[in-house]
N, C-alpha and C positions, 0 to 999 in steps of 0.2 A: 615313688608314689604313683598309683596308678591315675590317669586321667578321668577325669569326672565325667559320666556317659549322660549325653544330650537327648534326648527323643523328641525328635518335631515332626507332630503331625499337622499337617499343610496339604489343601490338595492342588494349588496352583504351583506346577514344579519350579517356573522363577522362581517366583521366592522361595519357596521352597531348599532351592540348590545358592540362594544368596546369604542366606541364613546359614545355612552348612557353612559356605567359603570364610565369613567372619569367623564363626565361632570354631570351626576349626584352626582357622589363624590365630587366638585367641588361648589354643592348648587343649580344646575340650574335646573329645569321642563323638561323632556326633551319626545317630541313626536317623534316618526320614522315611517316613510314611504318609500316605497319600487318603488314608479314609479313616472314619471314626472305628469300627469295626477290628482292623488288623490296628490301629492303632491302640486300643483298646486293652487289648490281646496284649500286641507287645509291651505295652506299661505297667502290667500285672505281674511280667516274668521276674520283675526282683531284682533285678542287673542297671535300671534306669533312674538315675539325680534328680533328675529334673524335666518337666513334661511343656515344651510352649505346645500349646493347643488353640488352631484356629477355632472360632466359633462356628463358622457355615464349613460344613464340609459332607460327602457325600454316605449315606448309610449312617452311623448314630451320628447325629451333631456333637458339635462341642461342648456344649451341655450338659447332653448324657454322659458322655463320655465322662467329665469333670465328677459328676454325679455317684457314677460309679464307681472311679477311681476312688473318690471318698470313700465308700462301704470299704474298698479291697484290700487300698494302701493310702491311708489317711498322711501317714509321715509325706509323701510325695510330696514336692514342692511343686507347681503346676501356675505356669505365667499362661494366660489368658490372650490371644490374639484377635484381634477382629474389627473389621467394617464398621460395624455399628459404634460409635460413639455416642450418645445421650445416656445422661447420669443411669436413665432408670438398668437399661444393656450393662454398664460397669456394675451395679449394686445387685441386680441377677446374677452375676459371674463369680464376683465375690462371696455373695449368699451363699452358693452350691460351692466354694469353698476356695476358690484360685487364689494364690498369693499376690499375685500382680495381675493387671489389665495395660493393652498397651493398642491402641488404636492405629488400624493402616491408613495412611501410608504412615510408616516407619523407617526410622533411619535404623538400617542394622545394627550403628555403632553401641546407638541405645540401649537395642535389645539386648546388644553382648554383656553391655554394662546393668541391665535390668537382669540379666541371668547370676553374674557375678553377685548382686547384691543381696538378690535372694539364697544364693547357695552360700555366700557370708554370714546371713543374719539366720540361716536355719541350721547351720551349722557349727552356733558358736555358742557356749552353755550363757543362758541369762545370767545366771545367779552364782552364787561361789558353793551354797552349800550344796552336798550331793543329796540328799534327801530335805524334803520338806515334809511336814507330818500334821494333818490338823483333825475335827472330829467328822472321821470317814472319811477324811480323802487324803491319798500318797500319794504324793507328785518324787520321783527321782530323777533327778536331773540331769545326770550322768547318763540314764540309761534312757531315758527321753521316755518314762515310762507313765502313768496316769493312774489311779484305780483311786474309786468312789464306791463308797459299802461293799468292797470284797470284787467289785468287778474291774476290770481292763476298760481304759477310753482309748478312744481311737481320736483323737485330737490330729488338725493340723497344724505344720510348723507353725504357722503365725499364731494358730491358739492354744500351743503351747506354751511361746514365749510370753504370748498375756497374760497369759496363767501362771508363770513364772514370775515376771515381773509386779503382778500384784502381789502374789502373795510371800515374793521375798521377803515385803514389806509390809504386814496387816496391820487395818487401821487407818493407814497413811491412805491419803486422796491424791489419786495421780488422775491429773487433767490428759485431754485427749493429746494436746501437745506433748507432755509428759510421753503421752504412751507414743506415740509418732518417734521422739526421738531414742527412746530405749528399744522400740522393738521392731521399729523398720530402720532402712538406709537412710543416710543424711544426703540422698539425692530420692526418697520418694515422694512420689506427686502425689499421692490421693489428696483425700479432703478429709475433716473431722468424721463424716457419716462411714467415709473405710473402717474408721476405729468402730464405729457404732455397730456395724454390720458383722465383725469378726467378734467383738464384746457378745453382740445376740447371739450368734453362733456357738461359743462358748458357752455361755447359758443355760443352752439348749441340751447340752450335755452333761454338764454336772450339775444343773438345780432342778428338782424333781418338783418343785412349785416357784415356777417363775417369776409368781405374784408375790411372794414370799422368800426370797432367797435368803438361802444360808449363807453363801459364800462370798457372791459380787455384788456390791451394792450400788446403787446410782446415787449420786450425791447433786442434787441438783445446783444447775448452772455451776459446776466445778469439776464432776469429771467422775470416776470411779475409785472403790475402795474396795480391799479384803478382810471380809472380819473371820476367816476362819471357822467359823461355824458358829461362832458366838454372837449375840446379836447387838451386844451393846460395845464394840467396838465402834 
């Protein structure tokens, strides 16, 4: 089995070349890149698992880059690196679509184990059946595939596994808790509002009236539900 190909773009070569030495100790392929730009570039070509992307970095920030990534290759899993810690820095990061946020300084061991967790939980099928089927939207689960009225989503890992995990189940009300332990690691830190922010995101892409959805519901002070398209689930 071939090793799982790393891409850290970093442009402080420490860390940079510290991150490498763990995760390579660890079994993983690991490429580094020093700017948003060739970084960019390199995480487009198809060959890359998994993306840590610092936030401040020289030519596109980490942002854009994130930003991009989403349009190009939504599947990518993509952990967040960065200086800034204050809620509102994590819930920008996550918005543009990162699976994880992990605040410098860092212990590498974390990180290794923050890579691990994400390339477990995005790699592992939610649900048992291979197809799910509701009105207008195919979720295939095997093929990690999406389509809503005849079109392809470009969903990321995390908001496909939400996607999955609700509507394994429609009707049923899965609190944020709920969703924390079905669709992340039993070692993630965020907070309830990660679940809100990747739920919105989701949203965004398969309810053509947000004020009105078809699919995800909010159930107040309890959490979320999937009626499938039907409204009186």
């Amino acid at each position: 089995m071939s090793r799982r190909h790393i891409l850290v773009i970093e442009d402080d070569p420490k860390t940079s070349a510290t991150v490498e030495l763990y995760l390579s100790h660890a079994g993983f392929k690991v490429s580094r890149i020093f700017n948003g730009n060739d970084g960019l570039a390199r995480a487009e070509k198809g060959d890359v698992d998994l993306v840590v992307l610092d936030l401040m970095l020289p030519g596109l920030d980490g942002l854009e880059v994130c930003r991009r990534l989403r349009k190009s290759r939504a599947e990518l899993p993509i952990i967040m690196v960065t200086a800034r810690s204050t809620e509102d820095d994590r819930i920008t990061g996550l918005d543009l679509g990162a699976d994880d946020y992990l605040v410098k300084p860092f212990s590498p061991r974390e990180l290794t184990a923050r890579v691990r967790a994400v390339l477990r939980r995005t790699g592992e099928e939610p649900v048992d059946d291979s197809n799910l089927s509701f009105q207008g939207l195919e979720i295939d689960t095997a093929g990690k595939l999406v389509v809503l009225d005849g079109h392809a989503l470009a969903l990321t890992p995390t908001e496909f596994r939400i996607l999955c995990t609700l509507a394994g189940s429609p009707g049923r009300v899965f609190s944020r808790d709920d969703l924390i332990g079905r669709v992340f690691d039993r070692d993630f830190s965020g907070t309830d509002r990660t679940v809100d922010v990747h739920v919105t995101n989701l949203r965004k892409k398969i309810e053509t009236d947000r004020s009105n959805p078809r699919f995800i519901h909010t159930v107040f002070g309890m959490g979320y539900k999937f009626t499938g398209g039907f409204r009186d689930l």
